[in-house]
C-alpha positions in Angstrom: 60.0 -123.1 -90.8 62.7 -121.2 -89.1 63.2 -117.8 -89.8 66.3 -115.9 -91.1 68.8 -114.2 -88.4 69.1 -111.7 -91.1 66.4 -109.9 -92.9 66.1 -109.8 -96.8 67.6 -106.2 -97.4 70.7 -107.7 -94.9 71.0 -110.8 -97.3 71.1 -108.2 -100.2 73.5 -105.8 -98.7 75.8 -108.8 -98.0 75.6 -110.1 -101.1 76.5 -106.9 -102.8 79.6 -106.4 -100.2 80.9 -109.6 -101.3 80.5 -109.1 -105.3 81.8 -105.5 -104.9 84.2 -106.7 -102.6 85.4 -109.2 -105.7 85.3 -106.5 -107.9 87.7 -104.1 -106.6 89.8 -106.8 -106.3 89.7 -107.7 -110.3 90.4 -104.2 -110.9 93.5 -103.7 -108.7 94.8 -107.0 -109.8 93.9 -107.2 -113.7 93.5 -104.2 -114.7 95.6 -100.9 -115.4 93.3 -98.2 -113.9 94.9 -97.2 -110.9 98.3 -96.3 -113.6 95.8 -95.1 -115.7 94.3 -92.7 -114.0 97.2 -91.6 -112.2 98.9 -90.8 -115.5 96.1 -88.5 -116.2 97.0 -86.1 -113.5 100.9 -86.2 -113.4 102.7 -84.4 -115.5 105.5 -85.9 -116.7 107.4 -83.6 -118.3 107.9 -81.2 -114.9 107.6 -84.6 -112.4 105.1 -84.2 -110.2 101.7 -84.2 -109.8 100.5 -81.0 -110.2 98.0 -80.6 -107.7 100.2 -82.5 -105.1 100.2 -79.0 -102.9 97.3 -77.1 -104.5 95.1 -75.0 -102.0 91.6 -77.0 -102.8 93.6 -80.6 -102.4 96.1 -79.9 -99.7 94.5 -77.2 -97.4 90.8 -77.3 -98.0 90.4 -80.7 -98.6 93.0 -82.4 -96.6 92.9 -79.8 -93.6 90.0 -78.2 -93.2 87.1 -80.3 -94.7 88.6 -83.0 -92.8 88.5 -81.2 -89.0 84.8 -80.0 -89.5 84.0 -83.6 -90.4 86.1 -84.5 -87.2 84.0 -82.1 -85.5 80.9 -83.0 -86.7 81.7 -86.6 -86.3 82.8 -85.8 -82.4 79.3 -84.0 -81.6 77.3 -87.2 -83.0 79.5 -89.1 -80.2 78.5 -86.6 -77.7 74.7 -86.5 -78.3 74.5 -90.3 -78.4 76.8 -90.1 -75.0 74.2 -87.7 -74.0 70.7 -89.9 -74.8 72.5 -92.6 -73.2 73.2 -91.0 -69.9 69.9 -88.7 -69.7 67.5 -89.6 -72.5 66.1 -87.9 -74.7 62.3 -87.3 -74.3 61.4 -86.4 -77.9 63.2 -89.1 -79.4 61.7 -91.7 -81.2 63.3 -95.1 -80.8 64.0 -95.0 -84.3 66.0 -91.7 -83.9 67.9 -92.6 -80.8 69.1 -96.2 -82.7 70.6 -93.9 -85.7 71.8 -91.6 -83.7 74.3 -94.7 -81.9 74.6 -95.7 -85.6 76.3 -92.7 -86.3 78.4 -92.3 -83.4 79.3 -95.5 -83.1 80.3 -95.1 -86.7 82.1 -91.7 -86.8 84.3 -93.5 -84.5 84.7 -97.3 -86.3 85.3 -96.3 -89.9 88.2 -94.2 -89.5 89.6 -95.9 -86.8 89.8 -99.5 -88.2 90.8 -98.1 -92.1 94.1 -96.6 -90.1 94.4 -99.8 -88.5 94.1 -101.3 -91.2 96.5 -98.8 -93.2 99.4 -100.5 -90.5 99.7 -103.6 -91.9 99.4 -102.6 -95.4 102.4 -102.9 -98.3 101.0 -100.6 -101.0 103.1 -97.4 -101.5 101.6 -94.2 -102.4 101.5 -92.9 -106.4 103.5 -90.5 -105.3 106.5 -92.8 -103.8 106.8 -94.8 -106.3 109.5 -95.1 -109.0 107.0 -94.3 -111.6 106.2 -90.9 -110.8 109.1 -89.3 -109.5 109.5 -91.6 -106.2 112.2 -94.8 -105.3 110.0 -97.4 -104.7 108.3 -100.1 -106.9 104.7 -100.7 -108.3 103.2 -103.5 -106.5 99.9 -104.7 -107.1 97.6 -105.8 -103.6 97.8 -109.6 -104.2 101.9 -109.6 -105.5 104.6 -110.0 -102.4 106.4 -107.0 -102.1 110.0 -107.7 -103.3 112.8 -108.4 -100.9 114.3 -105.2 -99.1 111.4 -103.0 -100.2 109.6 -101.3 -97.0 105.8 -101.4 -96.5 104.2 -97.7 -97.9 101.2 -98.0 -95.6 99.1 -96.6 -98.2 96.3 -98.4 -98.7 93.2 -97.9 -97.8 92.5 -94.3 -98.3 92.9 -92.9 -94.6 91.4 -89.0 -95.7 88.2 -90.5 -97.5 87.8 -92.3 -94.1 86.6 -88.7 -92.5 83.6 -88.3 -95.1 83.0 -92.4 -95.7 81.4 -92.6 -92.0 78.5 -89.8 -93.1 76.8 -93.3 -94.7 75.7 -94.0 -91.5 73.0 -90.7 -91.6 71.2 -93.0 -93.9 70.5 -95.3 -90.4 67.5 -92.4 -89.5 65.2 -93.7 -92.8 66.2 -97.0 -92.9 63.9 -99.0 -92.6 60.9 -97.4 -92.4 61.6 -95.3 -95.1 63.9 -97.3 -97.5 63.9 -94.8 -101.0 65.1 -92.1 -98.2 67.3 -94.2 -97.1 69.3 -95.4 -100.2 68.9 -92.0 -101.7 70.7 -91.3 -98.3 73.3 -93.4 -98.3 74.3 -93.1 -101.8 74.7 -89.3 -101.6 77.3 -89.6 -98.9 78.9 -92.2 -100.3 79.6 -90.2 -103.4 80.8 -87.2 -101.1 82.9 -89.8 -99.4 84.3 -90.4 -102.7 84.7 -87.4 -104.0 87.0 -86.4 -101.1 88.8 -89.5 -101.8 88.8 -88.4 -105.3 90.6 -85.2 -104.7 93.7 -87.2 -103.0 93.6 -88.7 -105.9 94.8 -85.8 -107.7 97.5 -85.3 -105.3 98.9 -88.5 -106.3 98.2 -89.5 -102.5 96.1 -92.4 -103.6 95.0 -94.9 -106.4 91.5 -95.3 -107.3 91.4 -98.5 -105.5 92.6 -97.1 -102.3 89.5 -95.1 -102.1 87.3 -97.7 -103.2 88.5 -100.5 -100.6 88.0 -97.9 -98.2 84.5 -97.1 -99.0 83.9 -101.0 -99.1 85.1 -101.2 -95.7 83.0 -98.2 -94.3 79.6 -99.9 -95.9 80.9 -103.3 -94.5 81.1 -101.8 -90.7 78.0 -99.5 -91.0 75.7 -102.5 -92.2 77.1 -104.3 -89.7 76.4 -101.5 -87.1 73.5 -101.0 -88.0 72.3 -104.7 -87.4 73.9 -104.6 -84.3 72.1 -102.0 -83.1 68.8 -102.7 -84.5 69.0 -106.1 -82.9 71.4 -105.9 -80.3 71.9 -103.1 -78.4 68.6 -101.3 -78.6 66.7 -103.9 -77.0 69.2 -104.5 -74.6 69.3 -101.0 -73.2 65.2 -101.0 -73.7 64.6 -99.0 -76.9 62.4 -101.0 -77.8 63.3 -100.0 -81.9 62.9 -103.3 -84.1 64.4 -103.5 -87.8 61.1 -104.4 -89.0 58.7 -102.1 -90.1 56.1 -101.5 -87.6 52.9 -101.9 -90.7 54.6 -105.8 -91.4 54.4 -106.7 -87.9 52.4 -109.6 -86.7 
């Protein structure tokens, strides 16, 4: 019987892509909680959103928590550079396949969500008619009325800084999948969170953030298996997906 290209946990992964995937979309498309929640933190009777240029949202969050992610992000590159040029001695083949993970990934995420971001038509909260803006509400899946210029808003480019940090979860997966998950769930939620915050700025709806936290899981599993299957063994490291106890 011929044997899977993709392992069980891969199957699962992509499965879950493509029903969360489906799901974002129902929300953006059937539902009201992007207005919703956008309501919640603009005030209407002065017009704007009041945390729009608030220290935490605009400086911190947008500035600052953004370039030492950039920075961090930048010396993952340059230790994977390193290991690949000189190798590391007291690497493990496990550690030197996340460590490409996360480089490669630091890179990919927010490099294809502002690629992305180019050929998108949904405005900002804060350009738009409703809250103080000229242009109109337009859901992802409606055509943009006649006239009307593309906002370039979707998906959320900050969250894209934090969203990448999923990858860290590459150094327990497999061998150590609870770790792993546990991992990979706790920077996703700090991916959203920073997402989150734009949010309150108006810079974003609630599906912006989530398409692009899809997106980031979608390249990083696909990364990953790359790497695990690809790459590693072609530049000898000799690091297979498969736990080394369930080997033949």
């Amino acid at each position: 019987m011929r044997r899977s290209l993709l392992s069980r946990p891969a199957r699962a992964a992509g499965a879950a892509l493509l029903l969360s995937g489906l799901l974002i979309l129902w929300i953006g498309h059937f539902t009201d909680i992007d207005l919703a929640l956008a309501d919640a933190v603009f005030d209407h009777a002065a017009h704007h959103f009041p945390m729009q240029h608030a220290w935490l949202a605009e400086r911190f969050n947008h500035v600052i928590l953004k370039s030492l992610l950039s920075a961090l992000g930048g010396s993952a590159v340059a230790l994977a550079l390193w290991d690949a040029v000189r190798p590391r001695p007291g690497w493990s083949d496990a550690t030197r396949v996340g460590m490409r993970v996360v480089a490669i990934s630091a890179v990919a995420v927010p490099l294809v969500i502002s690629l992305l971001k180019q050929f998108s038509t949904s405005h900002c909260p804060w350009d738009l008619q409703r809250y103080g803006g000229s242009e109109p509400y337009v859901r992802l899946l409606e055509w943009m009325p006649s006239g009307v210029a593309a906002g370039h808003c979707m998906p959320g480019g900050h969250a894209s800084s934090a969203l990448w940090l999923i990858s860290i979860a590459a150094f327990w997966w497999p061998h150590s999948r609870a770790k792993g998950i546990a991992v990979g769930l706790s920077m996703l939620i700090f991916g959203l969170a920073v997402g989150w915050i734009q949010q309150l700025r108006g810079a974003h709806f609630l599906t912006h953030t989530l398409w692009s936290a899809w997106i980031a899981c979608a390249l990083v599993l696909a990364i990953y298996l790359m790497n695990s299957k690809g790459l590693a063994r072609r530049f000898g490291a000799g690091y297979n997906s498969v736990p080394a106890a369930t080997q033949p």
